[in-house]
NUBA-780770 format. One record per residue (C-alpha): residue number from 1; y, x, z. Coordinates in Angstrom, 1 decimal. Last residue first. Example, Ala and Ser with C-alpha at 12.3 -4.5 7.8 and 13.67 -1.06 7.14 Angstrom:
! residues 2
SITE   i  north   east     up
SITE   2   -1.1   13.7    7.1
SITE   1   -4.5   12.3    7.8
This chain:
! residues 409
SITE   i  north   east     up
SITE 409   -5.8   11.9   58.3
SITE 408   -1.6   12.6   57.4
SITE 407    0.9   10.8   59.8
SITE 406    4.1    9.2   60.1
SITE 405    2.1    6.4   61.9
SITE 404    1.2    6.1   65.7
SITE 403   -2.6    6.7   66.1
SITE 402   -3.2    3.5   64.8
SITE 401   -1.3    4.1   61.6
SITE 400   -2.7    7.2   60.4
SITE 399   -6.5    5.9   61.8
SITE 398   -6.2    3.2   59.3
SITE 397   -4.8    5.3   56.6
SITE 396   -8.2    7.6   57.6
SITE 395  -10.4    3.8   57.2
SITE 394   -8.7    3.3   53.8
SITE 393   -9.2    6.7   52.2
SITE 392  -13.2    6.5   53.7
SITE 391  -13.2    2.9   51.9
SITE 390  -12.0    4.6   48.8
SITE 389  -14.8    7.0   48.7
SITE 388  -17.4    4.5   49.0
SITE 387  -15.9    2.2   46.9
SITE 386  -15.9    4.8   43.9
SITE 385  -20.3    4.6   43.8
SITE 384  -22.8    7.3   44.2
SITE 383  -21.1    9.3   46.9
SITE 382  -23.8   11.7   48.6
SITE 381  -22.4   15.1   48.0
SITE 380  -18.8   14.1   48.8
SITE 379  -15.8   13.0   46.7
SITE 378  -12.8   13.7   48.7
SITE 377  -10.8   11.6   50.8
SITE 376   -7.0   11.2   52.5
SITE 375   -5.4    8.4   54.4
SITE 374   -1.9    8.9   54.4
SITE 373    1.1    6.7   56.6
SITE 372    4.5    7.1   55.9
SITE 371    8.0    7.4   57.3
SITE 370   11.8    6.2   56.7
SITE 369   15.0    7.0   56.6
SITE 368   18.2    4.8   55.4
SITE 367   21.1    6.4   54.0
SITE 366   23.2    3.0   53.1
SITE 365   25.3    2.6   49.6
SITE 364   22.6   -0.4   48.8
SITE 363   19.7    1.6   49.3
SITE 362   19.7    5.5   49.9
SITE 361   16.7    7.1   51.0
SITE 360   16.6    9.7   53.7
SITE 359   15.5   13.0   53.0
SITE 358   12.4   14.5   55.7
SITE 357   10.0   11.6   55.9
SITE 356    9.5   10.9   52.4
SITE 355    9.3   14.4   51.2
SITE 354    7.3   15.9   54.0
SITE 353    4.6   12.6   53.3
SITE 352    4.4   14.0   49.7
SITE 351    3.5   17.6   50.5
SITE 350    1.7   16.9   53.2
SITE 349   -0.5   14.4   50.8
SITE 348   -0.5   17.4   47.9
SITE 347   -2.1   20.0   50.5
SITE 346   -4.4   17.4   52.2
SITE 345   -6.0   17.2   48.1
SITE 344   -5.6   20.5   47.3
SITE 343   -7.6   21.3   51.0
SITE 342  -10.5   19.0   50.1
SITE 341  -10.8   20.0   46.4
SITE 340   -8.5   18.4   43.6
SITE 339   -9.9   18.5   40.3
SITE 338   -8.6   15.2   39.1
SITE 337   -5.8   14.0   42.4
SITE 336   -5.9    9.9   41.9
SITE 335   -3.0    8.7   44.2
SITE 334   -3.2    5.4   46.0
SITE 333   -0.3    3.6   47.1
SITE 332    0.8    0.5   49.5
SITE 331    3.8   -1.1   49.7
SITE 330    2.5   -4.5   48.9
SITE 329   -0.7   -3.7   46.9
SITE 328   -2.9   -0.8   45.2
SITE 327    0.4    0.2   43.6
SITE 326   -0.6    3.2   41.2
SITE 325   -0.4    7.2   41.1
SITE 324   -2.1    9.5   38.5
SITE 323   -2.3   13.1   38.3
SITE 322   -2.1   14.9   34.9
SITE 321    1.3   15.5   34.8
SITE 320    1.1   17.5   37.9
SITE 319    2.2   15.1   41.3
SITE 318    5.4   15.3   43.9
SITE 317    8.1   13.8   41.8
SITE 316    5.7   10.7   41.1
SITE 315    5.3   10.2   44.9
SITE 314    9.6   10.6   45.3
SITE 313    9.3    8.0   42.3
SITE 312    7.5    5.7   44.2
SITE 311    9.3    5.3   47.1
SITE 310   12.4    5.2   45.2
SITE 309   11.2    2.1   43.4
SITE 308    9.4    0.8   46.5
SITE 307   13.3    1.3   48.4
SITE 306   14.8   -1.0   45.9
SITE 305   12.2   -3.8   46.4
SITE 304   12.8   -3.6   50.1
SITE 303   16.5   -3.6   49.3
SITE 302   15.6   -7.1   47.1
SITE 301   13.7   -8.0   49.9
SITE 300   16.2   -8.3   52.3
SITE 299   18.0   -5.7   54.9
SITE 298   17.0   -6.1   58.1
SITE 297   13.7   -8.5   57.7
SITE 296   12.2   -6.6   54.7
SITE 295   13.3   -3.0   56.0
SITE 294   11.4   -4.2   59.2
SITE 293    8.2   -4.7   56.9
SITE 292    8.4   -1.8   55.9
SITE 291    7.1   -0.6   59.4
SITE 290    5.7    2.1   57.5
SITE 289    5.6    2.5   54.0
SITE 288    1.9    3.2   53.1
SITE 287   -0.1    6.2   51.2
SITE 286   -4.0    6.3   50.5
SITE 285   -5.0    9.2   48.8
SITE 284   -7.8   10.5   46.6
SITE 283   -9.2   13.3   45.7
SITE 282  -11.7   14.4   42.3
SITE 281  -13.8   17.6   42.8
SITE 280  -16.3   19.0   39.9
SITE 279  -13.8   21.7   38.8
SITE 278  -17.1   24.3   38.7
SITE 277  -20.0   23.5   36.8
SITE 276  -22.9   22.5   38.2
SITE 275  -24.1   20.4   35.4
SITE 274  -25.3   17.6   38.2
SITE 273  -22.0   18.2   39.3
SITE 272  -19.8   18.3   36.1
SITE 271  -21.4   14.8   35.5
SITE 270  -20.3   13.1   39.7
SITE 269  -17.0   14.6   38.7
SITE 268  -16.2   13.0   35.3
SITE 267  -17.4    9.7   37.4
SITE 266  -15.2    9.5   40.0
SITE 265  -12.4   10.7   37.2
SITE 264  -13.1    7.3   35.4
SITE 263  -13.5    5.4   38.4
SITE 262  -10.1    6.3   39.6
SITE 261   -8.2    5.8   36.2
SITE 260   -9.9    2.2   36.3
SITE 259   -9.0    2.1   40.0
SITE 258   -5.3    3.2   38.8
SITE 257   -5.3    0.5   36.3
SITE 256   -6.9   -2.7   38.2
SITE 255   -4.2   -2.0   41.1
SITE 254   -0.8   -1.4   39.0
SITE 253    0.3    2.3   37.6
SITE 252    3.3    3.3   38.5
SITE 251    6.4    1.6   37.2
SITE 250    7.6    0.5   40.6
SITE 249    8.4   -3.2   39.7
SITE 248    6.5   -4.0   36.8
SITE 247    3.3   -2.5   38.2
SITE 246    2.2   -0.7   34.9
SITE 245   -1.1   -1.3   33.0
SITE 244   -1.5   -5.1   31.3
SITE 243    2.3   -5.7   31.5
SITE 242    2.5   -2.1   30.1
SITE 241    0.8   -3.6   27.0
SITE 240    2.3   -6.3   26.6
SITE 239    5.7   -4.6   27.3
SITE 238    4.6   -2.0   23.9
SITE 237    2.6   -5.2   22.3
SITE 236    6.3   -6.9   22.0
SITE 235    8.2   -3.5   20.8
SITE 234    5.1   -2.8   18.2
SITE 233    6.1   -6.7   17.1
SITE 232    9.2   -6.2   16.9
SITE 231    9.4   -3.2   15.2
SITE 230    6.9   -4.3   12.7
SITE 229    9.5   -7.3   11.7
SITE 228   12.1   -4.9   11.0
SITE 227    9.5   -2.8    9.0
SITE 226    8.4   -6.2    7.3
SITE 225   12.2   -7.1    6.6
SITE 224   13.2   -3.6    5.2
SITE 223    9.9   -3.8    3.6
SITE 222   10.1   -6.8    1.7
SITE 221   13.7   -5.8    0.4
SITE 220   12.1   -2.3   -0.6
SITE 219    9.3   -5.1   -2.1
SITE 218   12.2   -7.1   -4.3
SITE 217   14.1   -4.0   -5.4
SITE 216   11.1   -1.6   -6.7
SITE 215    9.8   -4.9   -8.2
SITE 214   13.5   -5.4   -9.9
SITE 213   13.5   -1.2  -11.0
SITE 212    9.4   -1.8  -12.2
SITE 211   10.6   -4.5  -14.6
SITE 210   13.6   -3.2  -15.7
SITE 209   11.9    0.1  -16.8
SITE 208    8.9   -2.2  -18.5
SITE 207   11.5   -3.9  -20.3
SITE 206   13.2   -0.4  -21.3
SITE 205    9.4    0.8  -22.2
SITE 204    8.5   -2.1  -24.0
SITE 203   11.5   -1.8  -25.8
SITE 202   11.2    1.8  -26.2
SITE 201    8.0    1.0  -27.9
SITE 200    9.1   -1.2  -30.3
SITE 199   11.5    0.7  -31.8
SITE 198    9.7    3.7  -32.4
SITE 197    6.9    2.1  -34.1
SITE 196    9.7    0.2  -35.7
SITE 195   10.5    2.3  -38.3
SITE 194    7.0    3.1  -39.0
SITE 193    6.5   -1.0  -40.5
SITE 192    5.5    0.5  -44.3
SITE 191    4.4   -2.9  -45.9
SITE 190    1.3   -2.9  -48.0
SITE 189   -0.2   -5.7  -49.2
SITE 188   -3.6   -7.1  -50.8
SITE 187   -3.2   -9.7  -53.1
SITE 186   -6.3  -12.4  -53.2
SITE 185   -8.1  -14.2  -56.1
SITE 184   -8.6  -17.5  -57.9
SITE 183   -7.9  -19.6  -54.7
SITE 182   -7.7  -23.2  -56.1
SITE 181   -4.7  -25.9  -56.1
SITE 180   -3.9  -25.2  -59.5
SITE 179   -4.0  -21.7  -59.6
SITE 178   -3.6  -20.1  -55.7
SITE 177   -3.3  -16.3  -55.5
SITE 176   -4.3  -15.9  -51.3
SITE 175   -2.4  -13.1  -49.6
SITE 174   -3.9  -10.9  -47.7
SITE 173   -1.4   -8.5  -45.6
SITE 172   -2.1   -4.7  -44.1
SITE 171    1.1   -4.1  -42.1
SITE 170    1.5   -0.1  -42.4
SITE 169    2.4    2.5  -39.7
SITE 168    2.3    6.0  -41.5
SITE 167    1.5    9.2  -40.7
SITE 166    2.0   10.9  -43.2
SITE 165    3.3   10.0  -46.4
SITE 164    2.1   11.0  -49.9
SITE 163    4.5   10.4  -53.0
SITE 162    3.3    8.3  -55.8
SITE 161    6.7    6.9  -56.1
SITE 160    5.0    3.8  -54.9
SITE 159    3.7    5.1  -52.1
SITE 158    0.7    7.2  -51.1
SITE 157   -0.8    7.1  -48.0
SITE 156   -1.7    9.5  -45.1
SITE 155   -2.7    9.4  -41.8
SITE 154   -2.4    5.8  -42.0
SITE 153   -1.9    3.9  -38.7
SITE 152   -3.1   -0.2  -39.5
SITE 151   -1.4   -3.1  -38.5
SITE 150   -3.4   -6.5  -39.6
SITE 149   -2.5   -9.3  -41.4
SITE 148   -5.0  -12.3  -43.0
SITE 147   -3.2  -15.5  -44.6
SITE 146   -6.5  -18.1  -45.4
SITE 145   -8.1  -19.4  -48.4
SITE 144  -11.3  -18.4  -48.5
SITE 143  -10.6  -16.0  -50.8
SITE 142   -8.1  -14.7  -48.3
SITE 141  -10.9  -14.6  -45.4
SITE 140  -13.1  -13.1  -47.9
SITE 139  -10.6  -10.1  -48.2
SITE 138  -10.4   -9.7  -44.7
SITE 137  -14.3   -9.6  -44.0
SITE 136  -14.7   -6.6  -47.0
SITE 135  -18.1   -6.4  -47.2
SITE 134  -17.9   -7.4  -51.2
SITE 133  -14.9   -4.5  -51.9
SITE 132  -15.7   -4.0  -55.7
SITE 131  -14.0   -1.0  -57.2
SITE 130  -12.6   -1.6  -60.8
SITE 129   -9.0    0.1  -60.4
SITE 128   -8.7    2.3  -57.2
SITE 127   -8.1    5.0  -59.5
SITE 126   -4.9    3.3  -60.3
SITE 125   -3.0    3.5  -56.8
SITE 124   -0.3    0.9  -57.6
SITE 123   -3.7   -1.5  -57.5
SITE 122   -4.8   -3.7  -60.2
SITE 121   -8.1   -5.6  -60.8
SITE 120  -10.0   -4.6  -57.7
SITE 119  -13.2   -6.9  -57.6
SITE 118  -13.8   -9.0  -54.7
SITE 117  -15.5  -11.5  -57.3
SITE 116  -12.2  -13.9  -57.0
SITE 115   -9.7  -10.9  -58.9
SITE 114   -8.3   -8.8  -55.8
SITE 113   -4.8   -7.4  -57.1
SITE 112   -3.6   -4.5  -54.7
SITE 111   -0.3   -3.4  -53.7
SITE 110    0.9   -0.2  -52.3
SITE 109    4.2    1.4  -50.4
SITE 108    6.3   -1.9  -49.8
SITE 107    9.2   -1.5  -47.7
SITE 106   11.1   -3.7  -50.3
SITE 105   13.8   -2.8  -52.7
SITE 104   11.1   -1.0  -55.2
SITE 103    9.1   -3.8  -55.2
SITE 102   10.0   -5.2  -58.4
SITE 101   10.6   -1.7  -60.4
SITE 100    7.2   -1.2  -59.1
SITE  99    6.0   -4.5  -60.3
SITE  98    7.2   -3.9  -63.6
SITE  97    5.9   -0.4  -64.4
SITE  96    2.7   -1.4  -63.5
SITE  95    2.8   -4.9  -65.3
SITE  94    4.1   -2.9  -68.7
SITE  93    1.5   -0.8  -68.2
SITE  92   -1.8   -2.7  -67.5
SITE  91   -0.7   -5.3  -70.5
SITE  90   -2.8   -4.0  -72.7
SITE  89   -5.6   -2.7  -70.9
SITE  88   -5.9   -6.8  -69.9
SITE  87   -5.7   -7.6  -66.4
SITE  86   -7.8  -10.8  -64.5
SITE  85   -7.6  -12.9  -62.1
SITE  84   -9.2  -16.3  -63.2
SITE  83   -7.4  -19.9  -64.3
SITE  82   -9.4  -23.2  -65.1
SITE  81   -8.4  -25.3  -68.5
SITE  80  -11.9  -25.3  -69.4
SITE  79  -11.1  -22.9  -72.1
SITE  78  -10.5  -20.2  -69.8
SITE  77   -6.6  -19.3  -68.8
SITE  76   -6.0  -15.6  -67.8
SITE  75   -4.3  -14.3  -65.2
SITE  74   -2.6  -11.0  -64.3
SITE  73    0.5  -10.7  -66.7
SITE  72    0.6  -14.2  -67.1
SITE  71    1.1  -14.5  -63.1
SITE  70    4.3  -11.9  -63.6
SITE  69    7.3  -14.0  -61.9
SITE  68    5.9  -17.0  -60.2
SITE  67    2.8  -15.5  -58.5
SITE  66    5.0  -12.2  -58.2
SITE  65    7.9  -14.6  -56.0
SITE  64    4.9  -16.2  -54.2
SITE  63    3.6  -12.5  -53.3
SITE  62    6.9  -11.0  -52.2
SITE  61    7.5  -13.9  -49.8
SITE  60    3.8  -13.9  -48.7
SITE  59    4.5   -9.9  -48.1
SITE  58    7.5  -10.6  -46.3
SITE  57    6.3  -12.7  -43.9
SITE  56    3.2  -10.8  -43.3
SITE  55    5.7   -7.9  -42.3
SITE  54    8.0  -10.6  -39.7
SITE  53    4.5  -11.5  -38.0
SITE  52    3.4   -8.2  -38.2
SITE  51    6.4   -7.0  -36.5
SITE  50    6.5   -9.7  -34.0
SITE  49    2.7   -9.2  -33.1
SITE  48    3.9   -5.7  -32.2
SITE  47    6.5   -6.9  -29.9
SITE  46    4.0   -8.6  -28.3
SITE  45    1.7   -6.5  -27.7
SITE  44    4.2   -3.6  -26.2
SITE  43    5.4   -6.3  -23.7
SITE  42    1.9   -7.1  -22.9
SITE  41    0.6   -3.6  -22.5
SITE  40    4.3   -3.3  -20.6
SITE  39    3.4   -6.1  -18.4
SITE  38   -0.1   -4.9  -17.5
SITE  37    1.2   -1.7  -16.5
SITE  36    4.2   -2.6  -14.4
SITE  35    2.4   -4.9  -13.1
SITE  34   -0.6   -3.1  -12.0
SITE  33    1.7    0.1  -11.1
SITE  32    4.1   -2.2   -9.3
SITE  31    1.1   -4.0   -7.4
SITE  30   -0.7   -0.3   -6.8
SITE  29    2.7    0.4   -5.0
SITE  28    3.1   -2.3   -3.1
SITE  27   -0.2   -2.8   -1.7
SITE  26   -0.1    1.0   -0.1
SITE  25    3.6    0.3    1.2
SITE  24    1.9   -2.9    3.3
SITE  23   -1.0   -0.9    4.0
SITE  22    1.3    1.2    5.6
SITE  21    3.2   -1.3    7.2
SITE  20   -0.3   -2.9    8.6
SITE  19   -0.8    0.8    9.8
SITE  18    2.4    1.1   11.4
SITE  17    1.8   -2.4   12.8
SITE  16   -1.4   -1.5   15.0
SITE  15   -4.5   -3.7   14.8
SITE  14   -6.6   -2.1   12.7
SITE  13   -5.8    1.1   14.2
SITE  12   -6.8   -0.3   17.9
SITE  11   -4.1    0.9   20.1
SITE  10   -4.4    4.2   22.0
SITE   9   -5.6    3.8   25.5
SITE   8   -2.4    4.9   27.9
SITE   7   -3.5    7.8   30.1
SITE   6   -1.7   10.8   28.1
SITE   5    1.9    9.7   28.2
SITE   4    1.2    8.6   32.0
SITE   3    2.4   11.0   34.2
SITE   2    5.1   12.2   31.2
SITE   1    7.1    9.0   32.2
């Protein structure tokens, strides 16, 4: 009812299950970003690692078939029997033109022949010749005997045609040259991977696409049964909550509320007075059935319980939205008037007892009329405490019934 829309205490944020379901959406999407994230670095990873994996690959293949194919043309014997890299002037040509003609099939666009002294002994790109690459980790790695392969991005290289490309993904691969079971020098390879820069990343972006459309799937579900479960639960603390407020059988306010309501406004009006403002009046009224208990004996309790419920809403009919109204026990009432002076207040009881007394009540198909009692009091100069004020409301209800009922004191 509107009477009370504005008197219920709001529920503690941290404890109300819109928030929780907010969180919950909050969680949810900084998970599917995280994921989502992480997943395609990893994706994206690696697919990489497969590329250099299958690049290496071929550049050991194309290596071992060189060893076997042109080693004369880069080693030379010593007369210790040992092997060394090493390229004569002589045969510089006839090796260039050969392992160009060799590699032409492949997506190699440079190769490099490391002699065991880090020096360059041959290289597709010929002023490269002679340099010596000493802080080269990679290259020791090789001459130590181990496979080393690394994607690089080239702004530009030059490739076998000696024709500059830009922009290039290359798998940089050492390869050991073995002679008699000993590393005499290294190859250095170049394989041109940019076809599958492309590739690779709409995989990781299609896997990462599935990924986030199944995590989209499996938290919607989650929420579907969270916000069900929300519902519930706000439904639950809603009656717990009315349980701890409302009379459950007139729907007004029940004894520990309205004297919490009436405290509250006791006390609004005891400041504005010592601020002398105006609006600084607060009244009260005591209302009873009377002779309800007759009702009781004649007709039942469940009638009785019937006429409260109409009793109550003919009070409820009578009040402003900001008024309150609350079973202070059996079938009696007391009505909290805010800002109601001594005349407002006998006004709004007048009011109310003219309404009982004057349209008969219908319970169980049978018009039945009845009267009530009113005890009225305002706040007065010398009130310090609510008790005092409700004991005055009392005593007048009193007087109301001993003077004969159906009255207003």
């Amino acid at each position: 009812m509107k009477l009370f829309r504005n008197i219920f205490p709001r529920a503690d944020a941290k404890k109300d299950p819109d928030s929780l379901l907010r969180l919950f959406v909050s969680v949810a999407l900084v998970s599917i970003i995280a994921i989502t994230s992480l997943a395609g670095f990893a994706f994206y990873r690696v697919l990489q690692k497969n590329v250099i994996d299958s690049a290496e690959d071929d550049a050991i293949k194309v290596s071992s078939a060189l060893s076997e194919d042109e080693r004369a043309r880069f080693t030379v014997a010593s007369k210790d029997g040992t092997f060394a890299v090493e390229v004569s002037p002589a045969n510089f040509a006839v090796l260039d033109r050969d392992l160009r003609k060799f590699l032409s099939p492949f997506d190699i666009v440079k190769i490099k022949i490391y002699s065991s002294d880090y020096r360059i002994v041959y290289s597709t790109e010929a002023k490269l010749i002679g340099e010596v690459n000493r802080g080269n980790y990679r290259l020791a790695r090789a001459l130590a005997g181990a496979f080393d392969s690394k994607l690089e991005r080239k702004e530009e290289v030059k490739d076998l045609a000696d024709e500059l490309k830009f922009n290039v993904d290359v798998v940089e691969t050492y390869i050991p040259i073995r002679a008699r079971g000993r590393v005499i020098g290294s190859f250095e390879v170049y394989i041109d991977v940019t076809k599958y820069r492309q590739q690779t990343m709409n995989a990781a972006i299609m896997s990462v696409g599935s990924l986030c459309a199944i995590l989209m799937v499996v938290f919607g579900f989650s929420f579907v049964l969270i916000k069900s479960g929300t519902n519930e639960l706000k439904e639950t603390q809603e009656v717990l909550r009315k349980q701890t407020l409302i009379d459950g059988l007139t729907g007004t306010f029940n004894k520990r509320q309205i004297e919490l309501i009436g405290r509250r406004e006791f006390a609004r009006a005891l400041r504005r007075r010592e601020k002398g403002l105006a609006d600084a009046e607060v009244g009260f009224i005591m209302i009873d059935i009377d002779h309800f208990k007759q009702v009781n004996d004649r007709y039942g309790h469940l009638a009785g319980d019937h006429l409260l419920q109409l009793f109550a809403e003919r009070v409820i009919s009578s009040l402003r939205s900001y008024d309150s109204v609350g079973r202070f026990g059996g079938e009696e009432f007391l009505v909290v008037l805010p800002g109601s002076d001594r005349e407002q207040t006998l006004s709004v009881a007048h009011k109310i007892w003219s309404l009982i007394r004057e349209e008969p009540f219908v319970v169980d198909g049978n018009p039945m009329r009845i009267t009530a009692s009113a005890g009225v009091a305002n706040v007065l100069q010398d009130d310090d405490d609510l008790l005092q004020v409700l004991k005055r409301a009392d005593l007048n209800l009193y007087q109301a019934k001993s003077g004969g009922r159906d009255l207003v004191v």
